[in-house]
C-alpha positions in Angstrom: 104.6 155.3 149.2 104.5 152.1 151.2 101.0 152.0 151.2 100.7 152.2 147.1 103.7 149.5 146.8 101.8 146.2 148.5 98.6 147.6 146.1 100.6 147.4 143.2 101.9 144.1 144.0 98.4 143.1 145.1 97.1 144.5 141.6 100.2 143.0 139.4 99.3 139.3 141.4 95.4 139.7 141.2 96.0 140.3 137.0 98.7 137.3 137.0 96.2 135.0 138.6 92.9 136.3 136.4 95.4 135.7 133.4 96.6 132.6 134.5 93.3 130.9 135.2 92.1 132.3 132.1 94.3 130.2 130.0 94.0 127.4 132.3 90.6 126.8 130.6 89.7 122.8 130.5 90.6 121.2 127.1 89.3 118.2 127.7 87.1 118.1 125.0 89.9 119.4 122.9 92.2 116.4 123.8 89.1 113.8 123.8 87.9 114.9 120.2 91.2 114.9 119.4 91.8 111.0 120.5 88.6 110.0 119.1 90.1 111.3 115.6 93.1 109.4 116.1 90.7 106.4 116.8 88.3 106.9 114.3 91.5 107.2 111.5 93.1 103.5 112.3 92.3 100.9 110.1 91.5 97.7 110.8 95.0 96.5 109.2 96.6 99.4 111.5 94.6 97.8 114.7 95.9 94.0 113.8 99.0 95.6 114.0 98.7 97.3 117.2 97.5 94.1 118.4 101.1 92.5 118.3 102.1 95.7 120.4 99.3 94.6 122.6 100.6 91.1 122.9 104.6 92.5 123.4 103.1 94.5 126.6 101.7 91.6 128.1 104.4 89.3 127.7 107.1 91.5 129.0 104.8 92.4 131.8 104.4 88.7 132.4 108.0 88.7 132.2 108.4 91.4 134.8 105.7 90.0 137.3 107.6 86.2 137.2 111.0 88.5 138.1 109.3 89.6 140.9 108.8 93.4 139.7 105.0 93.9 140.1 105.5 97.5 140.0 107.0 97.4 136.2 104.1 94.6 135.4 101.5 96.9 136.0 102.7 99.7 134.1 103.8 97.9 131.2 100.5 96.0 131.2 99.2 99.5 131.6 101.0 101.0 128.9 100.1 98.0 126.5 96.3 98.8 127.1 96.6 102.7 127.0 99.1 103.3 124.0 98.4 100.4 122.1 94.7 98.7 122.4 92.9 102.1 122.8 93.7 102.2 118.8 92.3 98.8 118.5 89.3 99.7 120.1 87.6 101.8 117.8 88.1 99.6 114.7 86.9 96.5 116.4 83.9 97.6 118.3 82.5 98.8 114.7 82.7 94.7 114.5 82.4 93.3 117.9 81.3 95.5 120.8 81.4 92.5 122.6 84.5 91.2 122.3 85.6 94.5 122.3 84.2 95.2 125.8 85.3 91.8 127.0 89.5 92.4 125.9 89.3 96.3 127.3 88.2 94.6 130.8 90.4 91.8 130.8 93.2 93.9 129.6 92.5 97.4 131.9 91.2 95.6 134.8 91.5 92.0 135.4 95.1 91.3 134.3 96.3 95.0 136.4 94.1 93.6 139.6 95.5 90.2 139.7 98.8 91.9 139.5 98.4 94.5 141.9 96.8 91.8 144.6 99.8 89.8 144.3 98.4 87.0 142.5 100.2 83.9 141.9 102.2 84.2 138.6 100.1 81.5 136.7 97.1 83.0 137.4 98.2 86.0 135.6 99.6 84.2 132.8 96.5 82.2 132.2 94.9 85.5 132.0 97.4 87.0 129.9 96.5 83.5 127.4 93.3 84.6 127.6 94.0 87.5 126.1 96.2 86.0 123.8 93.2 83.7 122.2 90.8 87.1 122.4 93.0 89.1 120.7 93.5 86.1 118.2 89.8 86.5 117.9 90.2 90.2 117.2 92.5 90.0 114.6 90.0 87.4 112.8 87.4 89.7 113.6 89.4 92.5 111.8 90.7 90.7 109.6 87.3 90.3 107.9 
C-alpha cells in the first residue's frame, strides 16, 4: 500500500499541473485586442481630456522629484504616460504620427531617464514644459 500512495499523489500532482498549465494559456492577444478597442473607442474630445490627466502626472511628478522623492517621480510620471496618454495615442496618431511619436518618447522615455539618472530638477522641468507646449499642440491637433 505504500507503494500505490506516492503514485496516487504523483498522479493527483501530474493532473493538477497538466490542468493548471492548461489554463495558464497566454492571453496576451486577448488583453492587447482588448486595449486596442479601448483605444480605438476614445474620441478626440475624450483624448483632450486625458490630456489634462497627462499634464496633472507630470506636474505632481515634478512636484515629487523637486521634494526629493525620485522614486514617486518616476511612477507618477509613469502612471501619467500608461493610464492616461496611451488613450491619447490612438486618437492623435490618426492626425499626427509624428507628434504622436515625438510626446510618447518624451513622455515614456526622456522625462523617466532624466529622473532616474538624477538629473538636476530644471532639466526635468524644462522637459516636462516641453511636453506641456506638445501636448498643447495635441490638443490643437485634436481639436480639429
Amino acid at each position: 500500500m505504500t507503494n500505490r500512495r506516492p503514485a496516487s499523489i504523483a498522479t493527483v500532482l501530474a493532473i493538477l499541473s497538466f490542468a493548471l498549465l492548461a489554463g495558464c494559456g497566454d492571453d496576451s492577444d486577448a488583453t492587447a485586442g482588448s486595449e486596442a478597442e479601448e483605444h480605438a473607442a476614445v474620441s478626440p474630445q475624450q483624448a483632450i481630456g486625458e490630456i489634462g490627466e497627462v499634464r496633472a502626472g507630470l506636474a505632481a511628478g515634478l512636484a515629487a522629484y523637486r521634494q526629493g522623492d525620485a522614486e514617486e517621480a518616476e511612477r507618477l510620471v509613469g502612471d501619467a504616460y500608461l493610464e492616461h496618454f496611451e488613450l491619447v495615442e490612438g486618437p492623435l496618431e490618426q492626425r499626427d504620427a509624428e507628434l504622436t511619436e515625438e510626446l510618447e518618447e518624451l513622455i515614456r522615455e526622456e522625462i523617466r531617464d532624466e529622473i532616474a539618472a538624477g538629473a538636476p530638477s530644471g532639466e526635468v522641468a524644462a522637459l516636462v514644459r516641453r511636453a506641456n507646449a506638445e501636448l498643447d499642440e495635441a490638443e490643437a491637433v485634436l481639436r480639429g
